[in-house]
C-alpha distance (Angstrom), angle and dihedral (degrees) to the residues before:
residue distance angle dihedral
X1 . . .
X2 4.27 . .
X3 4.31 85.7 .
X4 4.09 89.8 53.9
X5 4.04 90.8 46.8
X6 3.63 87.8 39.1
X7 4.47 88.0 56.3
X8 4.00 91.0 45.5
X9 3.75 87.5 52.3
X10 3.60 90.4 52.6
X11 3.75 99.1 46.3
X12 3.69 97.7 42.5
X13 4.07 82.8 59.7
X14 4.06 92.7 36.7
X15 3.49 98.8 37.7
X16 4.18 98.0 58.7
X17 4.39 84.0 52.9
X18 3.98 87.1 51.3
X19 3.70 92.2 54.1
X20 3.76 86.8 42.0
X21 4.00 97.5 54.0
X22 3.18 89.4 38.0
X23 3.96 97.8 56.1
X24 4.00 83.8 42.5
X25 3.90 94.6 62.6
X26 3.73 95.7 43.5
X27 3.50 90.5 50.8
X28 4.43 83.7 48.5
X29 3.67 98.5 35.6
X30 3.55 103.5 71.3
X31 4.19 91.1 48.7
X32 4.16 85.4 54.0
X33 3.17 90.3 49.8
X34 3.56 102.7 54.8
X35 3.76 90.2 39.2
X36 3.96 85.6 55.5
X37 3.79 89.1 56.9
X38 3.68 95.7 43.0
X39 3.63 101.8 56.6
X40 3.98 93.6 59.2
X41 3.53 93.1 51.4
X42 4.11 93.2 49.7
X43 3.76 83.7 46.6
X44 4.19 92.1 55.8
X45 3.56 91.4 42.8
């Protein structure tokens, strides 16, 4: 019973740094992305 209070403790302090990080590289992904598709295009140019 200790081990299964001991995992919710965990993920209610893990889980609010997922949704964090996870928030953070949606916000980034979509500027790599387009920078990723950028450079070939300056390169053929």
């Amino acid at each position: 019973m200790q081990q299964e209070r001991d995992w919710f403790h965990t993920l209610a302090v893990v889980y609010p740094f997922i949704l964090f990080t996870v928030g953070l590289i949606l916000m980034l992904w979509p500027r790599r992305r387009k920078n990723k598709t950028n450079k070939p295009d300056e390169d053929k140019t």
